[in-house]
C-alpha positions in Angstrom: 35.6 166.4 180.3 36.1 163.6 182.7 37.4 164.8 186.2 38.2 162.2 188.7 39.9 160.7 191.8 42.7 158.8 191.1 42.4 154.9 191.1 42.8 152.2 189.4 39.9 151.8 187.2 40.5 156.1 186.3 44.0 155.4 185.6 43.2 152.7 182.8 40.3 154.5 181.2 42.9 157.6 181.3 45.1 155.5 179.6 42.9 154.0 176.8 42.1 157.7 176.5 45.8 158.5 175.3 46.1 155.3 173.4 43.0 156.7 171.9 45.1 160.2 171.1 43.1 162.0 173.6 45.0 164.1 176.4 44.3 163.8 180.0 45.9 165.4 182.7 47.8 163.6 185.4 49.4 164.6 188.5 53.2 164.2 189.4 55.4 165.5 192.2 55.8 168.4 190.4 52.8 169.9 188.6 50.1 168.8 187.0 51.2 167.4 183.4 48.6 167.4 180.2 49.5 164.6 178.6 49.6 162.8 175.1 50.8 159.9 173.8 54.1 160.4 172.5 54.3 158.4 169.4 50.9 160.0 168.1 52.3 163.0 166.3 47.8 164.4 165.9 47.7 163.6 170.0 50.8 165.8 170.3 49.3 168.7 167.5 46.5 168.9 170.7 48.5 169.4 173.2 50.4 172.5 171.7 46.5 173.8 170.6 44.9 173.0 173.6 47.6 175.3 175.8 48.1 177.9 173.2 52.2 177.0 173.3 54.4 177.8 170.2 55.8 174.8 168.4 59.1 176.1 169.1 59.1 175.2 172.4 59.9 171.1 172.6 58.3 168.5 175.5 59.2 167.2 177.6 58.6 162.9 177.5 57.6 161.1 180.7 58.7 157.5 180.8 57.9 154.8 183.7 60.7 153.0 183.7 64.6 153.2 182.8 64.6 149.8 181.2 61.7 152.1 178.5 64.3 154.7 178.0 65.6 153.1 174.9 61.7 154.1 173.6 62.0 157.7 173.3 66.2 157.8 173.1 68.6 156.9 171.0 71.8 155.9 173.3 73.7 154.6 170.8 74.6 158.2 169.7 76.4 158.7 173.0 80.1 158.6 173.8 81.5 156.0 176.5 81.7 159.1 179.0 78.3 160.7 178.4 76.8 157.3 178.3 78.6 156.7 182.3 76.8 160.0 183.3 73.7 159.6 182.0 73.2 156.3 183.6 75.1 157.7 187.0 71.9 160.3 187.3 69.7 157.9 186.1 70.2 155.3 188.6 70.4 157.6 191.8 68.2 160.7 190.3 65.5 158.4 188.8 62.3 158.4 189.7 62.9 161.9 190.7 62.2 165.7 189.2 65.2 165.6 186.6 64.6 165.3 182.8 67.5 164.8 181.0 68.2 166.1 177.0 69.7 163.2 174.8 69.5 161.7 171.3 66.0 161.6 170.6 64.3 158.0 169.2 63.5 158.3 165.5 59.5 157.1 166.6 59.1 160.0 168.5 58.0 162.6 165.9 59.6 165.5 165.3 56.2 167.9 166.4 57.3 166.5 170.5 60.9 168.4 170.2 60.2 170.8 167.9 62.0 169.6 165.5 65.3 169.1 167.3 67.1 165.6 167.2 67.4 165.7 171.1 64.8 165.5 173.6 63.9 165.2 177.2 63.7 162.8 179.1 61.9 162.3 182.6 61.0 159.3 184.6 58.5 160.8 187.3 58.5 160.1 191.3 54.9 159.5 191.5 52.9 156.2 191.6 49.4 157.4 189.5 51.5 159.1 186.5 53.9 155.7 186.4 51.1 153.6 186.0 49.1 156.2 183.5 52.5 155.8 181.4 53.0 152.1 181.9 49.1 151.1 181.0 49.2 154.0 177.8 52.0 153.5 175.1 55.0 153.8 177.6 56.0 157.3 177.0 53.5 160.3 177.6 54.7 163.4 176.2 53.5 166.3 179.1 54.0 169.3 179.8 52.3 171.6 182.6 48.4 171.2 182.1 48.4 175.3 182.0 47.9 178.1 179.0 51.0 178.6 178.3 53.2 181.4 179.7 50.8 181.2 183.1 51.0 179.8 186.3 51.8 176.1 186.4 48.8 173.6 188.0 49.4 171.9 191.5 45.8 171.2 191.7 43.3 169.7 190.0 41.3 172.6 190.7 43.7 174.9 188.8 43.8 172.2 185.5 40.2 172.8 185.5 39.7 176.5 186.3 42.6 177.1 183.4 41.7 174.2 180.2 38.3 173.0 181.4 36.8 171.2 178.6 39.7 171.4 176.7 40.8 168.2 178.1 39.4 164.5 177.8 40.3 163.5 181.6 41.4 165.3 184.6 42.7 162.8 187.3 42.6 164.6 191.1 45.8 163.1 192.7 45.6 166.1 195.5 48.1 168.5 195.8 51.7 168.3 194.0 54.5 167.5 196.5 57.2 169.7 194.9 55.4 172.4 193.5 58.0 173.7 190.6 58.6 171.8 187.6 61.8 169.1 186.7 65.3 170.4 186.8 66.4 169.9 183.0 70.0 169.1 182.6 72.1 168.4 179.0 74.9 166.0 179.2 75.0 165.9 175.6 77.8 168.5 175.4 81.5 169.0 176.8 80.1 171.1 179.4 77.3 169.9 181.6 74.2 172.5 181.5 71.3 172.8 183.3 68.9 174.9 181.3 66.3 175.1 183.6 66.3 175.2 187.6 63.8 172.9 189.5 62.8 170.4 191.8 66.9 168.3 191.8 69.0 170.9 193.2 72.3 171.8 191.1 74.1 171.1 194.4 73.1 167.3 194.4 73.9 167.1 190.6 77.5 168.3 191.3 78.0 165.8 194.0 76.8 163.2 192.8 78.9 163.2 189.5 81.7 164.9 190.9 82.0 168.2 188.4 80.9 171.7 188.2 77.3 172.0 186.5 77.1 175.0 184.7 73.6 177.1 185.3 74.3 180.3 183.3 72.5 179.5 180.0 69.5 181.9 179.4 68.2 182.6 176.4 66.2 186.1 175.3 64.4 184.7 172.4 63.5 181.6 170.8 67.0 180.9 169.3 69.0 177.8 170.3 66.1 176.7 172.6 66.4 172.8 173.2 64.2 172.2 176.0 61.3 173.5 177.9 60.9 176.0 180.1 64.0 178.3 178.7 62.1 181.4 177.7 62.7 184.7 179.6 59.2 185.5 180.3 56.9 182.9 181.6 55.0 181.7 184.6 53.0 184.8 184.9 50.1 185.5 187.2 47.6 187.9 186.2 48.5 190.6 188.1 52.0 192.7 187.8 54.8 191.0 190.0 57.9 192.8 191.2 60.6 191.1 193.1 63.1 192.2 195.3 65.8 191.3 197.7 64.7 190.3 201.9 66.4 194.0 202.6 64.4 195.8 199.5 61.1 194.5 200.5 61.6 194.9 204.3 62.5 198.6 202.8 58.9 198.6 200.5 56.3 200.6 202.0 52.7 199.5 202.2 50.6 200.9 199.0 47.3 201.4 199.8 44.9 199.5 197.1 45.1 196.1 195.8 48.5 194.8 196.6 49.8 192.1 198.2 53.4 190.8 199.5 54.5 187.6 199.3 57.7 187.0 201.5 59.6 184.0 201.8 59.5 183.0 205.4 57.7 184.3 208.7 60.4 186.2 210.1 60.9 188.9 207.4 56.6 189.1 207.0 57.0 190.1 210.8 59.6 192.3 210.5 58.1 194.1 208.1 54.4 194.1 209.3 56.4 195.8 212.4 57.6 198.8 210.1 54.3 198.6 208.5 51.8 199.3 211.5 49.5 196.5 210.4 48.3 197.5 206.4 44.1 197.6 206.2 43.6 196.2 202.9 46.9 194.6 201.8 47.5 190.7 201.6 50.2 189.5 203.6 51.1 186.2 202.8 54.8 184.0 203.3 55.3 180.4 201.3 57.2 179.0 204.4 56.8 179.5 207.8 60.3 178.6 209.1 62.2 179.6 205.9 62.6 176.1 204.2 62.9 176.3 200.6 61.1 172.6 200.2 58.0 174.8 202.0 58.2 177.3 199.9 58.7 175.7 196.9 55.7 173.5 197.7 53.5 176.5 197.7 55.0 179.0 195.7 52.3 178.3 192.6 49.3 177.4 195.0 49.6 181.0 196.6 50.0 182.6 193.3 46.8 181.1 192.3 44.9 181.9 195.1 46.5 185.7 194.5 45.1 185.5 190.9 41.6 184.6 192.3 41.3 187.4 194.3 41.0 191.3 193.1 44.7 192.3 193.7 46.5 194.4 191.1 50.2 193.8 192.3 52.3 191.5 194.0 55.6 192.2 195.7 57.5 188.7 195.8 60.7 188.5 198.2 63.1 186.3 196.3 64.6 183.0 198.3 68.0 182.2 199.5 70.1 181.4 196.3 70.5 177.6 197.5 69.0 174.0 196.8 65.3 174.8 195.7 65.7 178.7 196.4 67.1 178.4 192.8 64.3 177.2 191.1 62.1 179.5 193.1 63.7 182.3 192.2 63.5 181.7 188.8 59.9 181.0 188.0 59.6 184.5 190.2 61.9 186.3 187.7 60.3 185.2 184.7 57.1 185.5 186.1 58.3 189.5 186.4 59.7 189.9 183.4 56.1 188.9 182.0 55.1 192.2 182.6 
């Protein structure tokens, strides 16, 4: 395994390595991605090996550029008024964290959806993975470099720690800006749907086209899954996680052992550190200091891996505001609970 800086002369042996059908990991202003080539249907068998993940959960396909899009979709199978939205999002959401299902191309094999004709779609906000796409086939078929069901990579450090030698190439673009994966979104339907929360608020969706976006779907087993990221448990650290409301952890005394609490901003650490009388051996930790949910966000999987390094048993999460990125936070949190 290959781990280096990002630059030019890593990002075309990274791509010669995909061309190849070998995976490397990239980073994006999400997480870190493991990707394959997505026309290689062996390169894609790898990835779903590599992080353990069941083949009934689709990828998600990176592109570079929307002029590629007609590489991996098929928009001929859209109506005149999906076809207006798609391209609304497209040309004020793109580059951006927003994958988008639609009509799969017939060259993208059937192993990179799971078998579904539809697939998604994203066209990353990140200079490295553009030009790892652009110099490999075009479309790079990645989802987060991680064992699947765990905490997703913003690090190289973590990609390495988690796959190691698993992968051909890890490329060390620093730290991931957002810090929680793509919103998905399907316009394929009569109803607009975003099927999983993430780094494009639903808020900014809705305004920009103008409708209601409806976030409601969950699924509770593998049935009727069209994209990533839709399972109910998932994004797990290692140790037990319980979330709770800013009044219900204010309200949680301090355990004595290995526990640590994660709040969402300064103020409500403070108050309860107050209540608290200073715990000996608990971690105290909050993912934004002024309660911004793009500071949180940012760091809400970094401080859950530096949790899982350490010898804590359980983690008390306070869940963020309900708004913008607060959604998206709030969900990997829940699923990470429901893990246990």
């Amino acid at each position: 395994m290959k781990f280096l800086p990002v630059s030019p002369e890593s990002l075309k042996e990274g791509a010669e390595i995909i061309l190849n059908g070998g995976l490397v990991s990239f980073p994006t202003e999400t997480v870190y991605g493991l990707g394959a080539d997505a026309f290689n249907p062996k390169a894609l068998a790898k990835v779903f090996e590599v992080k353990n993940r069941p083949h009934f959960d689709p990828l998600i396909i990176h592109i570079a550029a929307i002029e590629t899009l007609e590489r991996a979709a098929d928009l001929s199978l859209l109506n005149d008024e999906t076809r207006k939205t798609l391209f609304l999002l497209a040309e004020n959401l793109w580059p951006g964290p927003l994958s988008i299902i639609l009509p799969k191309n017939e060259k993208i094999p059937g192993i990179a959806t799971s078998g579904l004709p539809t697939a998604a779609i994203r066209y990353p906000a990140h200079k490295a993975a553009c030009k790892l796409i652009t110099l490999s086939s075009g479309a790079v078929a990645a989802p987060s470099a991680n064992p699947f069901g765990g905490l997703s990579p913003t690090r190289a450090e973590h990609v390495r720690s988690a796959l190691g030698e698993k992968v051909d190439m890890i490329l060390d673009g620093g730290p991931s800006q957002i810090g929680v994966e793509s919103t998905v979104i399907d316009i394929t339907g009569e109803t607009i749907k975003i099927l999983r929360p993430g780094g494009t608020p639903k808020e900014k969706i809705e305004n920009l086209i103008g409708r209601a976006v409806d976030s409601s779907v969950s699924f509770e087993d593998t049935a009727g899954m069209i994209s990533p990221g839709q399972l109910k448990s998932h994004y797990a650290p290692k140790a037990a996680l319980c979330v709770l409301s800013r009044e219900e952890i204010i309200r949680q005394p301090y355990e004595k052992g290995k526990a640590a609490y994660l709040f969402f901003d300064s103020t409500t650490k403070d108050a309860w550190l107050k209540a608290n009388k200073e715990p000996e051996t608990a971690v105290v930790k909050a993912l934004s200091e002024n309660g911004t949910v793009l500071e949180a966000a940012s760091r809400l999987f970094e401080t859950l891996h530096e949790l899982d390094n350490s010898d804590i048993d359980k983690i008390f999460a306070q869940l963020a505001p309900q708004e913008g990125l607060g959604e998206a936070i709030n969900d990997r949190l829940r699923r990470g609970a429901n893990s246990r």
